[in-house]
Structure formats: C-alpha cells, structure tokens
PQR file with spaces between the fields and no chain letter, atoms N, CA, C, O and H, PARSE charges and radii, in Angstrom:
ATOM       1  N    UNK     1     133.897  202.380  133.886 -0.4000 1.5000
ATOM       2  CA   UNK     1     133.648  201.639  132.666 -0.0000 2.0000
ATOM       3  C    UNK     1     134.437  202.213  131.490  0.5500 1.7000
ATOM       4  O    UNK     1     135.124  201.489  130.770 -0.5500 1.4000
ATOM       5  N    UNK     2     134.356  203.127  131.368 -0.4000 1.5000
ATOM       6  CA   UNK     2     135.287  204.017  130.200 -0.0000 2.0000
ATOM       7  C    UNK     2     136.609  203.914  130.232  0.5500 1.7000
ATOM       8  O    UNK     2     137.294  203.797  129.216 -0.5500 1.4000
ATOM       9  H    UNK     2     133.798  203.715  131.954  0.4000 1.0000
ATOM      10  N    UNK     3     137.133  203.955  131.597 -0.4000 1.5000
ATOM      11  CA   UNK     3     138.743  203.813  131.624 -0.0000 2.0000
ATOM      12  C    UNK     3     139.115  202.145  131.571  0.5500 1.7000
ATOM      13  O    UNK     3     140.263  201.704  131.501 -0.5500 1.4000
ATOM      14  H    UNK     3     136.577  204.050  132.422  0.4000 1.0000
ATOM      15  N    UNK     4     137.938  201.372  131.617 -0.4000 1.5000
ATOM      16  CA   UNK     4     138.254  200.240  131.569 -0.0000 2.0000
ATOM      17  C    UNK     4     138.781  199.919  129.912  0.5500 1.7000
ATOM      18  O    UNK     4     139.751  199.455  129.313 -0.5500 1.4000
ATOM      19  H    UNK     4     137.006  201.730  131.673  0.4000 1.0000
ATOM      20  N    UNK     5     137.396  200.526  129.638 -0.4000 1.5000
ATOM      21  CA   UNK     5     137.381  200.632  127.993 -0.0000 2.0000
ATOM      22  C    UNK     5     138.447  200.744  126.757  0.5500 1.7000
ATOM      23  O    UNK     5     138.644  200.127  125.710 -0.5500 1.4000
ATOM      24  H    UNK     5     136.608  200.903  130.125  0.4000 1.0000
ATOM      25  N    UNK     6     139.093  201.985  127.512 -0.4000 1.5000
ATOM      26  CA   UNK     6     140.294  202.630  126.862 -0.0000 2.0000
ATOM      27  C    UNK     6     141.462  201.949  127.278  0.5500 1.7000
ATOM      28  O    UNK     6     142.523  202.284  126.751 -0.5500 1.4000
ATOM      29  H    UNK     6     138.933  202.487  128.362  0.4000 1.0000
ATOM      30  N    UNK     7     141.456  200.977  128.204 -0.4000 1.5000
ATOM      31  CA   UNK     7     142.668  200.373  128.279 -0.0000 2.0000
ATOM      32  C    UNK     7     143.037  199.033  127.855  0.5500 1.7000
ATOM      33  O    UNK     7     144.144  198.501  127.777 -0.5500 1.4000
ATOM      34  H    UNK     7     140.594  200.705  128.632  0.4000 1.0000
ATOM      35  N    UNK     8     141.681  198.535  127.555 -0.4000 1.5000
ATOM      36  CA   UNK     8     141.501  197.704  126.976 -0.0000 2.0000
ATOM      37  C    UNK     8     142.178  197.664  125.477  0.5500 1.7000
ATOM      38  O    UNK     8     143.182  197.110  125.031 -0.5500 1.4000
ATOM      39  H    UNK     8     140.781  198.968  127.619  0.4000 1.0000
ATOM      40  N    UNK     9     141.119  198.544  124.881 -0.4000 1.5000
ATOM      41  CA   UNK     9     141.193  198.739  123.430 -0.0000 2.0000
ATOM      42  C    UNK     9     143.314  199.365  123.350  0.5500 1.7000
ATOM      43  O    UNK     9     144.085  199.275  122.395 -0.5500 1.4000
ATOM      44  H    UNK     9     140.303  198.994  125.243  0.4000 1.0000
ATOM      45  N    UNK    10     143.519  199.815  124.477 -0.4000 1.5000
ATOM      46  CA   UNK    10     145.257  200.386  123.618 -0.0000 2.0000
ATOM      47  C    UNK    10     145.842  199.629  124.000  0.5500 1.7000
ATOM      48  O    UNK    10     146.930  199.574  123.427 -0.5500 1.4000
ATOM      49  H    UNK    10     142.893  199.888  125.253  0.4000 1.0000
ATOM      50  N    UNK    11     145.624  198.452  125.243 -0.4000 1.5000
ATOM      51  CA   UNK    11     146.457  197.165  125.480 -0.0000 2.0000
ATOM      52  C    UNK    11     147.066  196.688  124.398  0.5500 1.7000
ATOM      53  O    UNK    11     148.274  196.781  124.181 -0.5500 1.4000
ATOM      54  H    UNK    11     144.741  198.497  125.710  0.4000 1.0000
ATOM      55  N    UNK    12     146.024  196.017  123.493 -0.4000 1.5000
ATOM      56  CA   UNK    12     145.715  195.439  122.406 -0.0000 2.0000
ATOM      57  C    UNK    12     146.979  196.218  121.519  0.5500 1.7000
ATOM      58  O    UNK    12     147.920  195.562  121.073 -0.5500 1.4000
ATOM      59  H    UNK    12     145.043  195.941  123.670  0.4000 1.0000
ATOM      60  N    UNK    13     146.861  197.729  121.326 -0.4000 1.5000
ATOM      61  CA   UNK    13     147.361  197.820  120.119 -0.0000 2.0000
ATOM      62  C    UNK    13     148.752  198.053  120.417  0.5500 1.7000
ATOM      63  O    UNK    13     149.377  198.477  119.445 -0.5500 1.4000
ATOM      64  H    UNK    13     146.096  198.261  121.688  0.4000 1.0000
ATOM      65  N    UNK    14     149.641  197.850  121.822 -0.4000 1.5000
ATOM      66  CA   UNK    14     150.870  198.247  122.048 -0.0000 2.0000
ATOM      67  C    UNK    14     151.511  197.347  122.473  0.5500 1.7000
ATOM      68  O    UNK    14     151.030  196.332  122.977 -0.5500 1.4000
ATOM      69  H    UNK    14     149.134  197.505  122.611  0.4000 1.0000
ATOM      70  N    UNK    15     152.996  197.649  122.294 -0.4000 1.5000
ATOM      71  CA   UNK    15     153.803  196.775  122.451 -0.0000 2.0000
ATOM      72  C    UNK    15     154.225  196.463  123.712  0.5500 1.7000
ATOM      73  O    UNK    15     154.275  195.250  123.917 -0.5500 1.4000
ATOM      74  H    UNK    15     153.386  198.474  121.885  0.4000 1.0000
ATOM      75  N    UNK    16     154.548  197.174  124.631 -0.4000 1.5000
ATOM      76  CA   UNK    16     154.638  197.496  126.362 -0.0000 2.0000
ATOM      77  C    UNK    16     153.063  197.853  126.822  0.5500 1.7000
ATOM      78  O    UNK    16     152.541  198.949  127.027 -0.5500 1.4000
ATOM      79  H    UNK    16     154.508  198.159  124.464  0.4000 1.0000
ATOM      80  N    UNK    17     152.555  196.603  126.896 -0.4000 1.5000
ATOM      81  CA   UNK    17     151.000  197.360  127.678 -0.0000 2.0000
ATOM      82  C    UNK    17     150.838  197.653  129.198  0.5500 1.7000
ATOM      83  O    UNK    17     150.010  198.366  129.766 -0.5500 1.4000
ATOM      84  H    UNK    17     152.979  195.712  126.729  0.4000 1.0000
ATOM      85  N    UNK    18     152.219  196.642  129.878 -0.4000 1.5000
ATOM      86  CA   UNK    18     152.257  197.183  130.932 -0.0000 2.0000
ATOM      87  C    UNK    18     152.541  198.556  131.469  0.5500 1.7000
ATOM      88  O    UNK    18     152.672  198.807  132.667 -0.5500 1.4000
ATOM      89  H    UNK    18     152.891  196.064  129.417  0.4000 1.0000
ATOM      90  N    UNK    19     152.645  199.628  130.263 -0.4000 1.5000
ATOM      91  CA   UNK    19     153.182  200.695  130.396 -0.0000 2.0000
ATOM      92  C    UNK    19     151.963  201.897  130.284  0.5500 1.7000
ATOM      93  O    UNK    19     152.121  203.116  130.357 -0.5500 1.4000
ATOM      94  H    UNK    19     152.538  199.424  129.290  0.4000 1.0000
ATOM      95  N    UNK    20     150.991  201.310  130.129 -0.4000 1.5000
ATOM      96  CA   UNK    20     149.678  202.250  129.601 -0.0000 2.0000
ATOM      97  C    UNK    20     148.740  202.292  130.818  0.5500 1.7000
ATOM      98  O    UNK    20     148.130  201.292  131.199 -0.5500 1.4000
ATOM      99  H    UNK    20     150.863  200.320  130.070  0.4000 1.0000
ATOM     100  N    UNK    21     148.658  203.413  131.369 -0.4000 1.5000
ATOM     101  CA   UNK    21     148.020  204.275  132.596 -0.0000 2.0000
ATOM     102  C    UNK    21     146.621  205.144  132.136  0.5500 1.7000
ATOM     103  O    UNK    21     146.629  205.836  131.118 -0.5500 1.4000
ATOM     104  H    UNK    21     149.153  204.224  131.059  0.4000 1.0000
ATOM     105  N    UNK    22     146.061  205.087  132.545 -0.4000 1.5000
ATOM     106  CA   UNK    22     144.485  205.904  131.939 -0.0000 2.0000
ATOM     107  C    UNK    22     144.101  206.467  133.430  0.5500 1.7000
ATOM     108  O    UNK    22     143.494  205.700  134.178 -0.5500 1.4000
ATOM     109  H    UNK    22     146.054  204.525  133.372  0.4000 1.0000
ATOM     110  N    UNK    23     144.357  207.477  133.779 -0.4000 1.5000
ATOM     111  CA   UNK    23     143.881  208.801  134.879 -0.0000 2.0000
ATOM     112  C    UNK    23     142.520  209.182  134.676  0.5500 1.7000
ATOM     113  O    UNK    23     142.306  209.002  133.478 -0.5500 1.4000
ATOM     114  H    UNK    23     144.850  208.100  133.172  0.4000 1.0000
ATOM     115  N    UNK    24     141.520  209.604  135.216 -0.4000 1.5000
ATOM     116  CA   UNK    24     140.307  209.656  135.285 -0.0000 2.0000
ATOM     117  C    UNK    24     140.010  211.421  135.959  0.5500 1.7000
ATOM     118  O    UNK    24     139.973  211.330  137.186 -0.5500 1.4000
ATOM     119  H    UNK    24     141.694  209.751  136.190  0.4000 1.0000
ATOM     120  N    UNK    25     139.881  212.345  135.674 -0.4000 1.5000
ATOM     121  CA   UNK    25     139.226  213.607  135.686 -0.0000 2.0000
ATOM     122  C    UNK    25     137.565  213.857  135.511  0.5500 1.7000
ATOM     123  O    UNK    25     136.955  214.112  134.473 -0.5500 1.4000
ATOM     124  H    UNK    25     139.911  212.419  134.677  0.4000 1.0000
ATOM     125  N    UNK    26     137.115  213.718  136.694 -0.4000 1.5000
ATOM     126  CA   UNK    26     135.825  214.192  136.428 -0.0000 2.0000
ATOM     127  C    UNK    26     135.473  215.575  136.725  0.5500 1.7000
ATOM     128  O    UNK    26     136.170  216.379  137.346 -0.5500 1.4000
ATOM     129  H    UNK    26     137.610  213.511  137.538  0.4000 1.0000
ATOM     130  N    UNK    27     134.230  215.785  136.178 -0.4000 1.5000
ATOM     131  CA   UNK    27     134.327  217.541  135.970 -0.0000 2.0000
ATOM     132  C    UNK    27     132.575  217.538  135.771  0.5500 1.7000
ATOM     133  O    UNK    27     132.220  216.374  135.586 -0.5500 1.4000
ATOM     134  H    UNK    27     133.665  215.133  135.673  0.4000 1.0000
ATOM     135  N    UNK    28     131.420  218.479  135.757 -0.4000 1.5000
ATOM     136  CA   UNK    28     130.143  218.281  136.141 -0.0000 2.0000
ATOM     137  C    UNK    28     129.883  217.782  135.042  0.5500 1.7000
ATOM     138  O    UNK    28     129.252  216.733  135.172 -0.5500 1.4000
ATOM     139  H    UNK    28     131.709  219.425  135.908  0.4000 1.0000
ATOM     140  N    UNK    29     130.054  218.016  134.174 -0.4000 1.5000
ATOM     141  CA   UNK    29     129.190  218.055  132.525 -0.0000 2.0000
ATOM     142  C    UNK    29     130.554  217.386  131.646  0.5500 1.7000
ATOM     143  O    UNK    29     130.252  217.363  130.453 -0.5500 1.4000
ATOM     144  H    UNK    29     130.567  218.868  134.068  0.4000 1.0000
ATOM     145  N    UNK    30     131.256  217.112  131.764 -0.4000 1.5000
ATOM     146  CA   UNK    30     132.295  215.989  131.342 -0.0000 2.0000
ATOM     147  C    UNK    30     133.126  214.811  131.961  0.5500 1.7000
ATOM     148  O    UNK    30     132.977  214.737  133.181 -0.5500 1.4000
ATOM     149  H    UNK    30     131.501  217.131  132.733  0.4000 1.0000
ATOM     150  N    UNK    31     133.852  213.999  131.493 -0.4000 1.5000
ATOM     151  CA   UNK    31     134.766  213.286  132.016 -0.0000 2.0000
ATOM     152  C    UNK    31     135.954  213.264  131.464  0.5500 1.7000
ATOM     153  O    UNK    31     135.922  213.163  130.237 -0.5500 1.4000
ATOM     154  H    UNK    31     133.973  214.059  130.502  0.4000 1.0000
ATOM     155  N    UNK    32     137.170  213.335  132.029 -0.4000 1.5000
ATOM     156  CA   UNK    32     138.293  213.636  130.526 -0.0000 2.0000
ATOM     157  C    UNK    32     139.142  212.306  131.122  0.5500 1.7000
ATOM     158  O    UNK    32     139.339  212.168  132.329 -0.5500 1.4000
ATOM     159  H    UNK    32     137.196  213.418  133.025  0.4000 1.0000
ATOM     160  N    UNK    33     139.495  211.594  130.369 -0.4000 1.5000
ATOM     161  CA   UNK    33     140.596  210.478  130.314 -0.0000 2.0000
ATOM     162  C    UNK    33     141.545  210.648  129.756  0.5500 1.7000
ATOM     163  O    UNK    33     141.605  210.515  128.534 -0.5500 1.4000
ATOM     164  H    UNK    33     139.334  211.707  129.388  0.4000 1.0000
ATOM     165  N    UNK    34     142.649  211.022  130.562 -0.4000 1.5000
ATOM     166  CA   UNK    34     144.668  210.884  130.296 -0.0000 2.0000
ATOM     167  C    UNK    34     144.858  209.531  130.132  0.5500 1.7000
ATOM     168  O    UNK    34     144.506  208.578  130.827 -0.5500 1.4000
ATOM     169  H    UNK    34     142.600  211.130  131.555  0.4000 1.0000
ATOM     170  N    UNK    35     145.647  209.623  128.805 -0.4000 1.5000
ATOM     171  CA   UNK    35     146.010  207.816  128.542 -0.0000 2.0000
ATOM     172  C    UNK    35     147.883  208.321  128.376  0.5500 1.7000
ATOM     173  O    UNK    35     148.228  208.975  127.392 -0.5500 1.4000
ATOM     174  H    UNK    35     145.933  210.398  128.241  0.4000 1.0000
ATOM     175  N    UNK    36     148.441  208.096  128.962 -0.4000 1.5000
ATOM     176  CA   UNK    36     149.770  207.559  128.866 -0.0000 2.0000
ATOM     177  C    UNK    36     150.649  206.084  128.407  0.5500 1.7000
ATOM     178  O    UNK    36     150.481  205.131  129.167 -0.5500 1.4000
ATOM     179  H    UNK    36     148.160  207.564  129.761  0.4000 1.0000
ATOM     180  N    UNK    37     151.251  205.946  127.617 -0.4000 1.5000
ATOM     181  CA   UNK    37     151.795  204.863  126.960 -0.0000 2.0000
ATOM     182  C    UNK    37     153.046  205.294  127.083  0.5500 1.7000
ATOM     183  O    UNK    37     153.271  206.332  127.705 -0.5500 1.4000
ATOM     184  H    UNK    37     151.388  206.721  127.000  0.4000 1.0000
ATOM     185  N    UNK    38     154.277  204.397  126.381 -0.4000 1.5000
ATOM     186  CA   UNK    38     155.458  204.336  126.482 -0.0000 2.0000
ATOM     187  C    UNK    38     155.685  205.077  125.215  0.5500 1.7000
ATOM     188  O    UNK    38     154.983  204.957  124.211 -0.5500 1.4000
ATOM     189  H    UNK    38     154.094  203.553  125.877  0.4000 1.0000
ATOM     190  N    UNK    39     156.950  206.026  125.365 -0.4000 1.5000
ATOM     191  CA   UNK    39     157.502  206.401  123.961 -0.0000 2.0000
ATOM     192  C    UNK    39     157.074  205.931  122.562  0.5500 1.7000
ATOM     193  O    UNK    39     156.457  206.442  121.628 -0.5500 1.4000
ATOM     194  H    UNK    39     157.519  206.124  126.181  0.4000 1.0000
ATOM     195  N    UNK    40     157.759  204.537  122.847 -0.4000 1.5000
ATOM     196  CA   UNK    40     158.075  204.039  121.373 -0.0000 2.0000
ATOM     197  C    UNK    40     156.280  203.444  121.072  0.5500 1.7000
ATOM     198  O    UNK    40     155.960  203.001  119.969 -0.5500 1.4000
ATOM     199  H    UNK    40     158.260  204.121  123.606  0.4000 1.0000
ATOM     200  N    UNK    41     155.371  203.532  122.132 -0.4000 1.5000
ATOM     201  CA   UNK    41     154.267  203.331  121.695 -0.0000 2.0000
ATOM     202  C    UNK    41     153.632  204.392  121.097  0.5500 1.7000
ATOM     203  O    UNK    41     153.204  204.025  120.003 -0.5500 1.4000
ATOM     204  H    UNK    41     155.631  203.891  123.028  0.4000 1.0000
ATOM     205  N    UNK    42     153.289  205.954  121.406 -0.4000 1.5000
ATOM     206  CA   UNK    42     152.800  206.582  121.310 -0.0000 2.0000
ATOM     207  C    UNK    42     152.470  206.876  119.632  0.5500 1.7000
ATOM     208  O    UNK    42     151.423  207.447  119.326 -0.5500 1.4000
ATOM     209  H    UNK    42     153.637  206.251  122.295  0.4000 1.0000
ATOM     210  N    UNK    43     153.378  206.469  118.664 -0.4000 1.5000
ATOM     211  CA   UNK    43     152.746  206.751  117.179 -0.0000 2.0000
ATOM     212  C    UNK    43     151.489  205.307  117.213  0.5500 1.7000
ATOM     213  O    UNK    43     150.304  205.589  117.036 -0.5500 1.4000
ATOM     214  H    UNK    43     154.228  206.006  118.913  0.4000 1.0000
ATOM     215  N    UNK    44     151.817  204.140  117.401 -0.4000 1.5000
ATOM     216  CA   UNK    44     150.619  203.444  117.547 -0.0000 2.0000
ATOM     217  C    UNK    44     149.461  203.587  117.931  0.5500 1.7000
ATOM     218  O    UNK    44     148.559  202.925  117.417 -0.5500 1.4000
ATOM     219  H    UNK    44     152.779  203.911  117.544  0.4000 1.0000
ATOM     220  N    UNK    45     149.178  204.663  119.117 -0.4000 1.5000
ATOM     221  CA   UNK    45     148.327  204.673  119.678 -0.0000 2.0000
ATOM     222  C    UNK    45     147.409  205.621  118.909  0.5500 1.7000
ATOM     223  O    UNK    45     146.181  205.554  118.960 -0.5500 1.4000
ATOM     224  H    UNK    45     149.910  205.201  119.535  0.4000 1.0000
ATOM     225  N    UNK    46     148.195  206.632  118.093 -0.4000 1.5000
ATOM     226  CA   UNK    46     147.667  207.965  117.316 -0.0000 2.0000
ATOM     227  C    UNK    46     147.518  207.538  115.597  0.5500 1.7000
ATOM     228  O    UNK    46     146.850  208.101  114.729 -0.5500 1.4000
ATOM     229  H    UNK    46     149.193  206.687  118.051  0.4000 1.0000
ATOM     230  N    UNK    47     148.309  206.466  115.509 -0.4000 1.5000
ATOM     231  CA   UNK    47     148.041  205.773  113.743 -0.0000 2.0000
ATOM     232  C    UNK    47     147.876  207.250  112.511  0.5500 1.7000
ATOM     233  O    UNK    47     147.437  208.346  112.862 -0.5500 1.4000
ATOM     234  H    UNK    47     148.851  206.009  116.214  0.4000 1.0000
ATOM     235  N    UNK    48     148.206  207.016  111.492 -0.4000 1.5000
ATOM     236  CA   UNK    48     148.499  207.719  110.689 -0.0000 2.0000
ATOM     237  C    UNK    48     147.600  208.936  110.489  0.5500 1.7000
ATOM     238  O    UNK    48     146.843  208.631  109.567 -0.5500 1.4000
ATOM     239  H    UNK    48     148.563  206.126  111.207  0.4000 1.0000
ATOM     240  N    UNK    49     147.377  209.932  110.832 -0.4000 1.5000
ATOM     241  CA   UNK    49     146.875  211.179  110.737 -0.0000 2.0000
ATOM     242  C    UNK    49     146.003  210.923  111.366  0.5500 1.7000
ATOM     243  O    UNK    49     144.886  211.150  110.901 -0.5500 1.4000
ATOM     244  H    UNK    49     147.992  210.180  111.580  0.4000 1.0000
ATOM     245  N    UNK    50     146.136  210.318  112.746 -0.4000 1.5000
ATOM     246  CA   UNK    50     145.560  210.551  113.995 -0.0000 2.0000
ATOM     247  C    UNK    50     143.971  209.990  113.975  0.5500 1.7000
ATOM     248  O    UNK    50     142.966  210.367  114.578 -0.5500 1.4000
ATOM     249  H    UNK    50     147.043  210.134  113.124  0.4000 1.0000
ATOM     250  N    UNK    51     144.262  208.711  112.818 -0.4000 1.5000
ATOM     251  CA   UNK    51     142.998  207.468  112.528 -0.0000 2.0000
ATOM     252  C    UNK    51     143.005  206.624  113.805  0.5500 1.7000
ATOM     253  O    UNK    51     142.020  206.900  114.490 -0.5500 1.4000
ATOM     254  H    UNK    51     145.079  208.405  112.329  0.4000 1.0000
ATOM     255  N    UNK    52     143.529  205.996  114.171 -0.4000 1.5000
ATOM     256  CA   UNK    52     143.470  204.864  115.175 -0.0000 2.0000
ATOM     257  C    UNK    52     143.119  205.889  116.456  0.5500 1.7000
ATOM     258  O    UNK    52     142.207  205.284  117.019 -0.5500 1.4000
ATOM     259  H    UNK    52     144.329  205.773  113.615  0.4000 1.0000
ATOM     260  N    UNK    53     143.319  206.904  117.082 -0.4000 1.5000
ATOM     261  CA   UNK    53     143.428  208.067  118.002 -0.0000 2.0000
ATOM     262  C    UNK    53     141.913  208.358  117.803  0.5500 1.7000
ATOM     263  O    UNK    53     141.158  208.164  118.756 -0.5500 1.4000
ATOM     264  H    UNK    53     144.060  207.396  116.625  0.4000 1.0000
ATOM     265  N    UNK    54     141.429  208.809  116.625 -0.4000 1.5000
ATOM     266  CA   UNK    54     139.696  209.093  116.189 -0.0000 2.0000
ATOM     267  C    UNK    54     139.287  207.986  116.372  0.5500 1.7000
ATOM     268  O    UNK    54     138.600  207.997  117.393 -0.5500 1.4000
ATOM     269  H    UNK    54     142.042  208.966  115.851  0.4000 1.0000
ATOM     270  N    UNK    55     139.340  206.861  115.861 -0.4000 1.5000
ATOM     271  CA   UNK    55     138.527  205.605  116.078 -0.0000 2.0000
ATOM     272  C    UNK    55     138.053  205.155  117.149  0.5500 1.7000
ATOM     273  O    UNK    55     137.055  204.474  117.387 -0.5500 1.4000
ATOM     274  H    UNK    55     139.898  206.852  115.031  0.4000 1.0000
ATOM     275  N    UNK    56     139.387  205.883  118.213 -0.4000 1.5000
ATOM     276  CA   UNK    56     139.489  205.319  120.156 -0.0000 2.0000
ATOM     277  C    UNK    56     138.077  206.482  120.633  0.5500 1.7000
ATOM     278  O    UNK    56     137.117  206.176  121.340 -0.5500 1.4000
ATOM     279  H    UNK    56     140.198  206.436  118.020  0.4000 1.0000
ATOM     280  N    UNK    57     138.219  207.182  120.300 -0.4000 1.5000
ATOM     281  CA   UNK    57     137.792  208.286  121.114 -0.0000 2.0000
ATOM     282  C    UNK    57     136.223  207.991  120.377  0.5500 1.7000
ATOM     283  O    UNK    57     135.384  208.073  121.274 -0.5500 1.4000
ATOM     284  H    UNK    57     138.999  207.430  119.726  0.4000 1.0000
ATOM     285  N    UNK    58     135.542  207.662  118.985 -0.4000 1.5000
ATOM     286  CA   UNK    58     134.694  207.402  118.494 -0.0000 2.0000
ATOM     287  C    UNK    58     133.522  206.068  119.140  0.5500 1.7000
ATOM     288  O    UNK    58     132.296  205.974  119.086 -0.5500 1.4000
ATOM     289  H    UNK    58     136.223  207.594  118.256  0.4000 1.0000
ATOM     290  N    UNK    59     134.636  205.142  119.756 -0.4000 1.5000
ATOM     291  CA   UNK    59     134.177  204.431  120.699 -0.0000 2.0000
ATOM     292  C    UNK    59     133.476  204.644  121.838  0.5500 1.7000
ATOM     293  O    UNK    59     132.472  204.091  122.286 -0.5500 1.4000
ATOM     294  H    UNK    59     135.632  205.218  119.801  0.4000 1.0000
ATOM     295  N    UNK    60     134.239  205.638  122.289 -0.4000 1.5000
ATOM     296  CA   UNK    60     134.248  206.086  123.619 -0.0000 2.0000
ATOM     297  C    UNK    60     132.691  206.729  123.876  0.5500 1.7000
ATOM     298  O    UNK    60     131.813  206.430  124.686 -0.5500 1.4000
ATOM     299  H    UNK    60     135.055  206.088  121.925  0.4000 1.0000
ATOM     300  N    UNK    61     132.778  207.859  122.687 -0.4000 1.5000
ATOM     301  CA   UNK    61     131.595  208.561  122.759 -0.0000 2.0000
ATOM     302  C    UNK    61     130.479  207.681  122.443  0.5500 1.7000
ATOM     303  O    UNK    61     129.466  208.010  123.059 -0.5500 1.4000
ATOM     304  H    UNK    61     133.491  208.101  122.029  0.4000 1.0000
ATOM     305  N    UNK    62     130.307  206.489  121.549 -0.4000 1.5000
ATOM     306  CA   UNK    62     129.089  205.473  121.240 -0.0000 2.0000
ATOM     307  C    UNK    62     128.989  204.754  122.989  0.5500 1.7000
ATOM     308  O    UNK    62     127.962  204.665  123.660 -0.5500 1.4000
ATOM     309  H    UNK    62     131.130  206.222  121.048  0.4000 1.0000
ATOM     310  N    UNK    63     130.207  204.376  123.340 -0.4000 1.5000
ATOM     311  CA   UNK    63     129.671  203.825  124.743 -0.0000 2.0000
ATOM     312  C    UNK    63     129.116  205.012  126.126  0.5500 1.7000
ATOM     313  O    UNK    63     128.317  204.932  127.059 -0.5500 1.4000
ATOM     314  H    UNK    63     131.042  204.448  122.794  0.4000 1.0000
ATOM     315  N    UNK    64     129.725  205.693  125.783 -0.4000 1.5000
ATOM     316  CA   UNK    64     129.252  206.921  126.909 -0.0000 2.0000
ATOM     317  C    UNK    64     128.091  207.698  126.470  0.5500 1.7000
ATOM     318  O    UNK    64     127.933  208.881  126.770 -0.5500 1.4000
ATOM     319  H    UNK    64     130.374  205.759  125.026  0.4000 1.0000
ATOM     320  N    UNK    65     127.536  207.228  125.978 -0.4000 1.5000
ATOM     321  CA   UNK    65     125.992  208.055  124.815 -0.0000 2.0000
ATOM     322  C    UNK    65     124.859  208.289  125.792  0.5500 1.7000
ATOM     323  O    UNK    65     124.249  209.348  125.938 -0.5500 1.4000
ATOM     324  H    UNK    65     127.664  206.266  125.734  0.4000 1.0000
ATOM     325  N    UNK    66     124.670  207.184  126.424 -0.4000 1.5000
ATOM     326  CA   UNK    66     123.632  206.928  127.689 -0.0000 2.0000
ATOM     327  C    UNK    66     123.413  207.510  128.718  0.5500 1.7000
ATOM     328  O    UNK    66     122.347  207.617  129.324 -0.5500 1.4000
ATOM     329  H    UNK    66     125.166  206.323  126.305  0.4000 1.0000
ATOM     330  N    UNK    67     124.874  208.095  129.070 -0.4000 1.5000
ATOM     331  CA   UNK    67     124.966  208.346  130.418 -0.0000 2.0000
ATOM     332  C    UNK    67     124.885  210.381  129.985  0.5500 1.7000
ATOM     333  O    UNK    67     124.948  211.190  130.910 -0.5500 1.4000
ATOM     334  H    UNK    67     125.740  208.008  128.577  0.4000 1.0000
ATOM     335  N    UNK    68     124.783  210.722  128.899 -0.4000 1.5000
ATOM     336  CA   UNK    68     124.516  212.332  128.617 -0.0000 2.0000
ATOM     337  C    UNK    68     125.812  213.369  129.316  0.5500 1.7000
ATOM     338  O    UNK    68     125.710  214.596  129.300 -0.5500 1.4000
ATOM     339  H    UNK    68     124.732  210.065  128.147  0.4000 1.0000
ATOM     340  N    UNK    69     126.827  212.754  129.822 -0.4000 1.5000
ATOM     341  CA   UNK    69     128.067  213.556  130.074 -0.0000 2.0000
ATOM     342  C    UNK    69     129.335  213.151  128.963  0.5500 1.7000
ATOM     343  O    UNK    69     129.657  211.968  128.854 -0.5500 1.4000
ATOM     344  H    UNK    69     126.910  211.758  129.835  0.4000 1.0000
ATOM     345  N    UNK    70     129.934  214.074  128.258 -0.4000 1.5000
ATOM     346  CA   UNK    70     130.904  214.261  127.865 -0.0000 2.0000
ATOM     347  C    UNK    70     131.993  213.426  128.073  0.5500 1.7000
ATOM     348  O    UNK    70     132.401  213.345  129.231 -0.5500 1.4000
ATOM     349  H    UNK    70     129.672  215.035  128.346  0.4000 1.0000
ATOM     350  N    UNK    71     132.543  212.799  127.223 -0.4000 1.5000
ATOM     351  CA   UNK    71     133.905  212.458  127.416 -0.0000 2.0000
ATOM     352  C    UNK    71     134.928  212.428  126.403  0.5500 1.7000
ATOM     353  O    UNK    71     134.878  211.989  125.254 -0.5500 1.4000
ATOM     354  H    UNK    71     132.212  212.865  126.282  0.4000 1.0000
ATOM     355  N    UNK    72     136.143  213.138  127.227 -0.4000 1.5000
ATOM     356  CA   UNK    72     137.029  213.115  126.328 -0.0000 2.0000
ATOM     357  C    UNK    72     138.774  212.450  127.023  0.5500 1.7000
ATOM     358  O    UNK    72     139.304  212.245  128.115 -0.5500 1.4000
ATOM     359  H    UNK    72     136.184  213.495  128.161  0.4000 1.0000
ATOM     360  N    UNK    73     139.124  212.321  125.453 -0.4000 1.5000
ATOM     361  CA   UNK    73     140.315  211.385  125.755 -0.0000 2.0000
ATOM     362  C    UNK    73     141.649  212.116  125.300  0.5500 1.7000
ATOM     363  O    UNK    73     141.916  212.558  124.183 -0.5500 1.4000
ATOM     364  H    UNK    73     138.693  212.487  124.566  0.4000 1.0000
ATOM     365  N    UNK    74     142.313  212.128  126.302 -0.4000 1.5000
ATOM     366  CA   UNK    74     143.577  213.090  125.886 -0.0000 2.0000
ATOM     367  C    UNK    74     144.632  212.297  126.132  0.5500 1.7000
ATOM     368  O    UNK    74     144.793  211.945  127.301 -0.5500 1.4000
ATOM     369  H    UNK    74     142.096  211.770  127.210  0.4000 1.0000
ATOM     370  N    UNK    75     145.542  211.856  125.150 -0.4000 1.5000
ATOM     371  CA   UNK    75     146.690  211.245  125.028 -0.0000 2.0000
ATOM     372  C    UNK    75     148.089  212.235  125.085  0.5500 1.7000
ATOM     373  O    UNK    75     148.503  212.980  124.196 -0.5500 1.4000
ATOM     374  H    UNK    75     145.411  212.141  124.201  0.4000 1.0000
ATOM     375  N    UNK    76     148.629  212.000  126.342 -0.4000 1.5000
ATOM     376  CA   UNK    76     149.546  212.519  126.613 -0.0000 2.0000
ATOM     377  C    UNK    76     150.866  211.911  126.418  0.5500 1.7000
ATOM     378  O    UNK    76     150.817  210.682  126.358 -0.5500 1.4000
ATOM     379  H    UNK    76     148.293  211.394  127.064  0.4000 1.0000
ATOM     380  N    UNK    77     152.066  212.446  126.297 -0.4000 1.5000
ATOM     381  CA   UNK    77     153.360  212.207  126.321 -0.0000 2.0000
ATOM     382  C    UNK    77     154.454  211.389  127.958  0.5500 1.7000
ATOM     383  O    UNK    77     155.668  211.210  127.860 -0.5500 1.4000
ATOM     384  H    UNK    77     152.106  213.444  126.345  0.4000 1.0000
C-alpha cells in the first residue's frame, strides 16, 4: 500500500513517470522506501528546500499511522 502510495503521488509530479521505481526494504520495526526518478526529475521530486520531499514523506507517515511500524522514504539518485 505505501509503495503504491508513493508512486502515485511522484507520478503526478514528474515529467518521465515511466522512470520512477519505488524498492521496498522491510526491516522489524520499520519499512524504508527507495524512490528513484530520472535526473532531470529529481529537483521536482525534492521542491524548494526539500518542501514537496517533506510533504511526500508527511503523507506517508498519516497513512502508515495504523499499522505502528515506521516508515521511511529515501530518495535516491
């Protein structure tokens, strides 16, 4: 549900969405999500002092609230 989530929401905000991959790491007491995008996407995805990047991940944690494990979102290069 979460990686659905996150790919959803950065589809939307990029220009090559066919290019955006979300990897899934589970771990006991967290979940960590790798989001990969294309180059020329990657300032979009992070928005000006890393607002649009907080907003994603702010989501994340309101939808994953229920389930009492951790998640985090790491946007890689």
């Amino acid at each position: 549900m979460e990686k659905d989530l996150v790919e959803y929401i950065v589809k939307i905000l990029v220009d090559d969405p066919g290019a955006v991959t979300v990897s899934v790491v589970e771990g006991e007491k967290s979940t960590i999500l790798e989001l990969r995008v294309s180059p020329e996407d990657i300032g979009k995805v992070i928005g000006k002092h890393g607002r649009i990047a907080k907003a994603i991940r702010t989501v994340l944690q309101a939808a994953t609230a229920k389930t009492g494990k951790h998640t985090v979102l790491e946007i890689l290069d």
